[in-house]
C-alpha positions in Angstrom: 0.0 0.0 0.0 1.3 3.3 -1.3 2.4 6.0 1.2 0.0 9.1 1.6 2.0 12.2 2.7 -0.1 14.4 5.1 0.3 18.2 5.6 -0.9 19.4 9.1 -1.8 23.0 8.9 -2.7 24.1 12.9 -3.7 27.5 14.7 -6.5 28.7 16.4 -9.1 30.5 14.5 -8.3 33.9 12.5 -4.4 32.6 12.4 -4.4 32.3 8.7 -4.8 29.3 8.1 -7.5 28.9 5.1 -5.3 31.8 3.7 -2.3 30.0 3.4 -4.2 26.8 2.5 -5.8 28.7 -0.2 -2.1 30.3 -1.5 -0.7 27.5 -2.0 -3.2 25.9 -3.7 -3.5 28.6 -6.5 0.5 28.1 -6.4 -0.6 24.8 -7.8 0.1 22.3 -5.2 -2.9 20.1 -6.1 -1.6 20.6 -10.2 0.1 17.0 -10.3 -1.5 14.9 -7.2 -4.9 14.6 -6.3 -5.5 16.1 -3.2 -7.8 15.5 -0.2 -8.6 18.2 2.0 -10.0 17.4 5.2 -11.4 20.6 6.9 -11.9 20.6 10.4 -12.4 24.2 11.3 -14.5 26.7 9.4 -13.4 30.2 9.4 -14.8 33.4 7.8 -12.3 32.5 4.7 -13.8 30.1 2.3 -11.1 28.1 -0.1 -10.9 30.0 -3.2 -13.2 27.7 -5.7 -11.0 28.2 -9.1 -8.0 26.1 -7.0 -10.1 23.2 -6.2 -10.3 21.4 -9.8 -7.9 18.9 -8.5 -8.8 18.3 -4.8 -11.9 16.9 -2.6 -12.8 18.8 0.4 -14.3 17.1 3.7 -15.5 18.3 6.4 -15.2 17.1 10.1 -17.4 19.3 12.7 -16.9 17.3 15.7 -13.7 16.1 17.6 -14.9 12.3 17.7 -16.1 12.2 14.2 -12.1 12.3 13.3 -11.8 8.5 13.1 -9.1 6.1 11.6 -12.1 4.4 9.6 -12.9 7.4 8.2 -10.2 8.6 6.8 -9.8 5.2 5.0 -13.4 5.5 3.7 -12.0 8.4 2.0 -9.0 7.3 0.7 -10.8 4.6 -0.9 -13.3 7.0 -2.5 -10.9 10.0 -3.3 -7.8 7.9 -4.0 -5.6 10.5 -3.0 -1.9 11.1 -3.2 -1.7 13.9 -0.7 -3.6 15.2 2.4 -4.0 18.4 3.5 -5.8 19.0 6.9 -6.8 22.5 8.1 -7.0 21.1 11.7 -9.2 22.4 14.2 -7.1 24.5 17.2 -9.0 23.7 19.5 -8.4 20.0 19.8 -5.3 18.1 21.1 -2.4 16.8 18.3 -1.3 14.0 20.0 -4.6 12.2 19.1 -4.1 12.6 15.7 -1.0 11.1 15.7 -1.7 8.0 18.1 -5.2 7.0 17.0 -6.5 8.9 14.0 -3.9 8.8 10.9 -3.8 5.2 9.2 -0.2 3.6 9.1 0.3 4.8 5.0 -0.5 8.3 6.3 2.6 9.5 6.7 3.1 13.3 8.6 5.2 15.1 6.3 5.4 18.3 7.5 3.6 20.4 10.3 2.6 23.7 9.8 1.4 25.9 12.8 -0.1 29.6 11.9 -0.8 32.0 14.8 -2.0 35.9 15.0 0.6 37.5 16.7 -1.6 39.6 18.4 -3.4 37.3 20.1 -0.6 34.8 21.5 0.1 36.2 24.8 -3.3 35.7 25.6 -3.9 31.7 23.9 -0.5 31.1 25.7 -2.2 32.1 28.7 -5.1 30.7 28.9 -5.0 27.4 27.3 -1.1 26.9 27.2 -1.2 23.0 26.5 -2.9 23.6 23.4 -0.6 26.4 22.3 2.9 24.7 23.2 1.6 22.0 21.5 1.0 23.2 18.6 4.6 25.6 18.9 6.9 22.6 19.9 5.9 20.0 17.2 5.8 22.2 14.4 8.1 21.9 11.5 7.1 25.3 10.1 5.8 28.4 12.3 4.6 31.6 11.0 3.4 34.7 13.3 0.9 37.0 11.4 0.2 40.2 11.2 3.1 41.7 13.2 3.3 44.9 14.2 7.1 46.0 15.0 6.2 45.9 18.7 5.1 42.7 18.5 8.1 41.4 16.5 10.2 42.5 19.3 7.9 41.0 22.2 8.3 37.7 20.5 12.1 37.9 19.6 12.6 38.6 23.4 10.3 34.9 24.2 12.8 33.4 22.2 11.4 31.1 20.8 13.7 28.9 19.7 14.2 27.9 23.1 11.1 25.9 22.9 11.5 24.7 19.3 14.6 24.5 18.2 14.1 22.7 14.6 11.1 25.2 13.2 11.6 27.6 10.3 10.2 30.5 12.4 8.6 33.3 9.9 7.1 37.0 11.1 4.3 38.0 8.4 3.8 42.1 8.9 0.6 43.8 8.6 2.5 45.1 5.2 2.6 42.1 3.7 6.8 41.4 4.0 7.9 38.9 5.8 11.1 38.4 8.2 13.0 35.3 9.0 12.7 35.3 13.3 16.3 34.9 13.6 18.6 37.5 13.4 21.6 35.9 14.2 21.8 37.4 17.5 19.3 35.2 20.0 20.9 32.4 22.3 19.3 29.0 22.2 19.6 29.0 26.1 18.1 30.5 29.4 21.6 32.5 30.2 20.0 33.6 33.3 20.1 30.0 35.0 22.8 30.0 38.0 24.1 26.4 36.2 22.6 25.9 32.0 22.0 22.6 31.8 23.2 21.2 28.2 20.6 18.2 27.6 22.1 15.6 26.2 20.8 16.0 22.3 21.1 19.5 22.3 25.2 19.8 22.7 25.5 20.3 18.6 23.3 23.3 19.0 25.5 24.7 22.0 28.3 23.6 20.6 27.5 26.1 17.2 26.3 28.9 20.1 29.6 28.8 22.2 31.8 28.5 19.5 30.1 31.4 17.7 29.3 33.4 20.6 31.8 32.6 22.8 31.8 36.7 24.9 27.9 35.7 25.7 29.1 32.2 27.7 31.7 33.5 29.3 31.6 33.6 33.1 28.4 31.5 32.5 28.4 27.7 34.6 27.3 25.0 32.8 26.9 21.1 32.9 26.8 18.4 30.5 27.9 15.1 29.7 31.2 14.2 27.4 33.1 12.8 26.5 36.7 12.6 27.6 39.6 13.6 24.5 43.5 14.1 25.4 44.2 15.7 22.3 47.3 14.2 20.3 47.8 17.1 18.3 48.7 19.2 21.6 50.0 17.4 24.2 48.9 17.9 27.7 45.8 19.5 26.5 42.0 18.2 27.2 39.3 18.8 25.0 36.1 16.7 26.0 33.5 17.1 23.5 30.9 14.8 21.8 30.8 12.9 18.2 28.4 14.6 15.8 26.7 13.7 12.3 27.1 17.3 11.1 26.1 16.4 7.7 25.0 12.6 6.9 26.4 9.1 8.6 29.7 9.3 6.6 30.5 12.7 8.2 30.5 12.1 12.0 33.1 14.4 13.4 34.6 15.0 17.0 33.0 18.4 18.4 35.6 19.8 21.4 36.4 22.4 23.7 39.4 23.0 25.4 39.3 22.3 29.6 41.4 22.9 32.6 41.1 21.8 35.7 41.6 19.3 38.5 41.6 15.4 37.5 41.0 15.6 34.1 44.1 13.4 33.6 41.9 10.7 36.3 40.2 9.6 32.9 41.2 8.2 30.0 39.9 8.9 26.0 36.4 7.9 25.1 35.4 7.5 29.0 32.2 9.8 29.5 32.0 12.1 32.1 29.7 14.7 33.7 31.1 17.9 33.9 30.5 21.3 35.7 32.5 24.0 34.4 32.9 27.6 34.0 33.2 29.4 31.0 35.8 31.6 29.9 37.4 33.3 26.4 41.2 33.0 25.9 43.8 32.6 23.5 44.7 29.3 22.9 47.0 27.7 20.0 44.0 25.1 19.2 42.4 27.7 18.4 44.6 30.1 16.4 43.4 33.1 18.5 41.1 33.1 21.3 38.0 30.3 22.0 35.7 29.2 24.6 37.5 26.8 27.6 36.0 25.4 30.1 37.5 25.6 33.4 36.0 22.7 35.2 34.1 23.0 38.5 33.3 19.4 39.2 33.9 15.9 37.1 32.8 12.7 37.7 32.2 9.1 35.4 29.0 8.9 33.9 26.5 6.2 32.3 26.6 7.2 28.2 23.6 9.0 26.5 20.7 7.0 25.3 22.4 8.5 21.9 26.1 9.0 21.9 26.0 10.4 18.2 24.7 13.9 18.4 22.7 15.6 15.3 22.2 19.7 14.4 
């Protein structure tokens, strides 16, 4: 049985989602594949009817009508090979996945849509649903920003909470702004010690080593593993393995570190380490770098992954 790919547009009501929906279908998304476009939340917007000529629209009012059986009723009536669903923001995502999608619908890509001007207050009152909807995406788009706005959402940092998501700001003049502008930290620098979880070291790795001014003085903690580099003896430089591009190109990511008992291990033994943060000029690094001046060490059990990704 051929694999149906399924594109999950979410967002509460008036986020912009039939918009979008409705753009990409006069783009000609539904040109080559039939389409099936199940609709389970009607807005003011209607889908434009000149873009439907290759697609079949369904609609789902109720929560508990969104069944596994139904969705294969309609694949064997609309035989199609895509799905789009506009998907209703008010219900949770995790049943969808778990109970609702047959095992040939496949989740391509999630797409999450939210008026800017009304986050603070969805993120208030129903937070679960929100975060939900933020953390899981694979795409997320804030509309109709206003410059105050893009700067009360810069300073949420976002990324924080999803760290893979092209973030996009859509301004009430119709241009529209990557979220990133090179300057935000992936990390709460205002934690007495930043925990480093375990499959998040490539993407602090990038942050220290690009920004290394921002970590210094900073404490942080983390498991390594341990490196007594060849190439300078004397010198440690714990770090972690990382697939930086596919499984052919796993490299060793380190950081120089001084301190107490380092010599106490040998390479490739992991340890947890506490450690201070500093800038200084170091040969390994033709100039100056981040090094860690270690606080505490001690052996550790290995990550549940020992390869980390970007």
């Amino acid at each position: 049985m051929a694999d149906i790919p399924v594109y999950l547009i979410a967002g509460f009501l008036d986020s912009g989602k039939t918009d979008f929906i409705n753009g990409i279908l006069e783009d000609g998304f539904a040109r080559q594949d039939k389409t099936l476009l199940i609709c389970c939340e009607e807005g003011e917007l209607e889908y434009e009817k000149n873009a439907l000529d290759n697609v079949s629209v369904v609609t789902v009012d109720e929560e508990e009508d969104l069944k596994c059986s139904q969705l294969k009723a309609w694949e064997a009536q609309y035989h199609p090979k895509q799905v789009l669903i506009e998907y209703n923001g008010m219900w949770q995502m995790e049943r969808l996945y778990r109970e609702v999608l047959p095992a040939n619908w496949v989740l391509y890509q999630i797409m999450t849509f939210v008026q800017a001007s009304t986050f603070d207050v969805y993120a208030k009152n129903m937070g679960q649903l929100m975060m939900e909807k933020i953390t899981n995406a694979d795409m997320l788009v804030f509309n109709r920003c206003t410059p105050e706005l893009r700067d009360s959402l810069r300073k949420r940092n976002l990324r924080m909470v999803n760290r893979r998501a092209d973030i996009y700001l859509e301004n009430v003049d119709g241009t529209s702004e990557d979220y990133l502008t090179g300057d935000e930290c992936p990390f709460d620098l205002d934690q007495e010690i930043i925990d480093i979880p375990d499959d998040d070291f490539g993407v602090w790795y990038v942050d220290v080593m690009d920004h290394p001014d921002r970590w210094a003085g900073k404490t942080v903690h983390m498991k390594l593993i341990m490196c007594h580099s060849k190439k300078y003896p004397g010198i440690h430089c714990p770090g972690r393995f990382a697939m930086v591009c596919c499984e052919n190109d796993v490299q060793f990511l380190g950081l120089i570190a001084k301190g107490m008992n380092l010599n106490q291990y040998q390479n490739r033994d992991w340890i947890e380490v506490t450690a201070r943060m500093a800038v200084e000029k170091h040969k390994a690094y033709n100039g100056k770098g981040p090094v860690m001046h270690v606080i505490s060490i001690a052996p550790c059990e290995k990550p549940a992954q020992e390869v980390v990704t970007f």
